[in-house]
matplotlib code that plots the C-alpha trace (Angstrom):
import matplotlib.pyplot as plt

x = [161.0, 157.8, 157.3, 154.8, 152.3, 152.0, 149.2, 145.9, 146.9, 150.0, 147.5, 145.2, 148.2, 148.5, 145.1, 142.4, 138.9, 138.4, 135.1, 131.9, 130.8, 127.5, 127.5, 124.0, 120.4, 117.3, 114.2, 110.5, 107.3, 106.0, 102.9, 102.0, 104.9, 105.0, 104.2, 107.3, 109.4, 108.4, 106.0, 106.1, 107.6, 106.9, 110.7, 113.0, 115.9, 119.3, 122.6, 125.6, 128.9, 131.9, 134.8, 138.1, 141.0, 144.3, 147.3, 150.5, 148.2, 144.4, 142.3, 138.6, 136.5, 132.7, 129.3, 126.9, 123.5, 120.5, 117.2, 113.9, 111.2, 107.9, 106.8, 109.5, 113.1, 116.0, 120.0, 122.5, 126.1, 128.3, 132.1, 134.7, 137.8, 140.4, 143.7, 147.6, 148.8, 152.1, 152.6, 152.6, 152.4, 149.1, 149.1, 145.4, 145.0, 145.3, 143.0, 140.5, 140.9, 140.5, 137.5, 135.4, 136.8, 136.9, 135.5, 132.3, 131.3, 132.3, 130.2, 126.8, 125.3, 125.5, 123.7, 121.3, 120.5, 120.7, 117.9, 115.7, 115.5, 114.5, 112.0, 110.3, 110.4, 108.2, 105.9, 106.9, 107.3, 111.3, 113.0, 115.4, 118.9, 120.0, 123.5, 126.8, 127.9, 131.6, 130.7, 129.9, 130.2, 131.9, 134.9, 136.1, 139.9, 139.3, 136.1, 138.0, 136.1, 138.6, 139.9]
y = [107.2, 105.3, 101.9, 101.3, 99.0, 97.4, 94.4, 94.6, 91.6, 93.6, 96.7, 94.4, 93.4, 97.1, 98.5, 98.4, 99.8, 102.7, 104.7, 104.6, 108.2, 109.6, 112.7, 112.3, 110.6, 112.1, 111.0, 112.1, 111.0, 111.7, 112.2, 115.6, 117.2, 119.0, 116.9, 118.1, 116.2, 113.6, 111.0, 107.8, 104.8, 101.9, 100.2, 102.3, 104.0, 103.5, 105.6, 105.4, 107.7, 106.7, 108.6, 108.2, 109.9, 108.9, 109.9, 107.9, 107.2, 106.6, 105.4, 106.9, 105.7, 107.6, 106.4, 108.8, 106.7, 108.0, 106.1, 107.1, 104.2, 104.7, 106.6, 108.4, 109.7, 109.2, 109.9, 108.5, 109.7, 107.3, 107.4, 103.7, 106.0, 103.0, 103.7, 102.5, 100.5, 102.0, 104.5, 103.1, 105.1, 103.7, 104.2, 105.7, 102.4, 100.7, 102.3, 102.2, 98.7, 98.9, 100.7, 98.4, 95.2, 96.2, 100.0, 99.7, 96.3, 97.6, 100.6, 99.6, 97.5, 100.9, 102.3, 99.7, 99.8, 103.8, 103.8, 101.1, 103.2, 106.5, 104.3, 103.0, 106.4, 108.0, 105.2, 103.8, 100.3, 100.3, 99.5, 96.8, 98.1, 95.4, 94.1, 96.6, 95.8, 97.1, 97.6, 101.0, 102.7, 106.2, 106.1, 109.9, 110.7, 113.5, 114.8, 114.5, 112.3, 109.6, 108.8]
z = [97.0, 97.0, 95.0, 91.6, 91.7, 88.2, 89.1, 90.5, 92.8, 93.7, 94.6, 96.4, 99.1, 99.7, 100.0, 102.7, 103.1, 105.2, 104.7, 102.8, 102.3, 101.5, 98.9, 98.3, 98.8, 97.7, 96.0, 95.0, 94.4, 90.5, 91.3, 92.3, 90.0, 86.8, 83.5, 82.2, 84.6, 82.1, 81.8, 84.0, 82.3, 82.6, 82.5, 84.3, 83.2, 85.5, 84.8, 86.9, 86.7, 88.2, 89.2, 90.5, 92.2, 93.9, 95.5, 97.0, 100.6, 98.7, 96.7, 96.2, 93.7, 93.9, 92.0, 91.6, 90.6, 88.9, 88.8, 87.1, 87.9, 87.2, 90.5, 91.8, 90.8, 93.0, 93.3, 95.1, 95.2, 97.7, 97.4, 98.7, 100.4, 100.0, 102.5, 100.5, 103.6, 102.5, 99.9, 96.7, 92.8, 90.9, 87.3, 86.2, 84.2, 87.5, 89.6, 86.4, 87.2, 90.4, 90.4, 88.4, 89.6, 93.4, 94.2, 92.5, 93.6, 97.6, 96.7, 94.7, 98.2, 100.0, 96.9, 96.8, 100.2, 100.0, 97.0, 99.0, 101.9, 99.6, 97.8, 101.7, 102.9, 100.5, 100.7, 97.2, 95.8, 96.0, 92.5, 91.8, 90.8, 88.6, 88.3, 87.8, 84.2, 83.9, 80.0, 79.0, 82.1, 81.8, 84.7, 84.9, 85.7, 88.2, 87.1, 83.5, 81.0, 80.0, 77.1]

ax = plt.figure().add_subplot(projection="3d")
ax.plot(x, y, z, "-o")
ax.set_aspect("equal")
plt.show()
């Protein structure tokens, strides 16, 4: 019988990262595409997605990142693969927690530095990814929107 972790300071005592893991990284220029793309803006528009999944031996919590800046449009989807030291039951309120207050902020510098690279490849000004906000992010219960 395995034990349930009711805390986030409990969890913490039991969990470790393991891997980063790269799903995705692709940008393009805007210039030299179809207009209906849309127009280049002048403030850019950022969307993150966040999901999570768990068993008794893991934790994986994935941000998939979206960025449309004014010359170029880029994706990054990067997944934190988080190893139970022992096996442990995690309620899906828990690892929501866990994913905002732990997984994202392990994740978002390998999204950051993902996205930079993108931008200096295709010989673009790289944008600023500004600060992960917690409020009014969408965190998905196995590709479930939650509720």
């Amino acid at each position: 019988m395995t034990d349930t972790v009711r805390s986030l300071d409990e969890l913490l005592r039991h969990v470790e990262i393991a891997d980063i893991v790269l799903y995705e990284v692709a940008g393009r220029r805007r210039d030299g595409f179809d207009p209906t793309d849309g127009p280049p803006t002048d403030s850019g528009e950022t969307n993150m997605r966040l999901l999570q999944d768990s068993n008794t031996e893991r934790i994986r919590i994935r941000c998939q990142l979206g960025v449309h800046s004014r010359d170029g449009i880029y994706s990054v989807d990067a997944a934190g693969i988080f190893k139970l030291l022992k096996p442990v039951q995690v309620s899906p309120d828990l690892v929501r927690t866990f994913a905002v207050q732990v997984g994202v902020p392990a994740v978002y510098p390998y999204l950051r530095a993902e996205l930079q690279m993108a931008a200096r490849r295709l010989g673009l000004k790289p944008p600023i990814l500004q600060l992960f906000r917690p409020e009014g992010q969408g965190l998905l219960d196995g590709g479930t929107p939650a509720a």
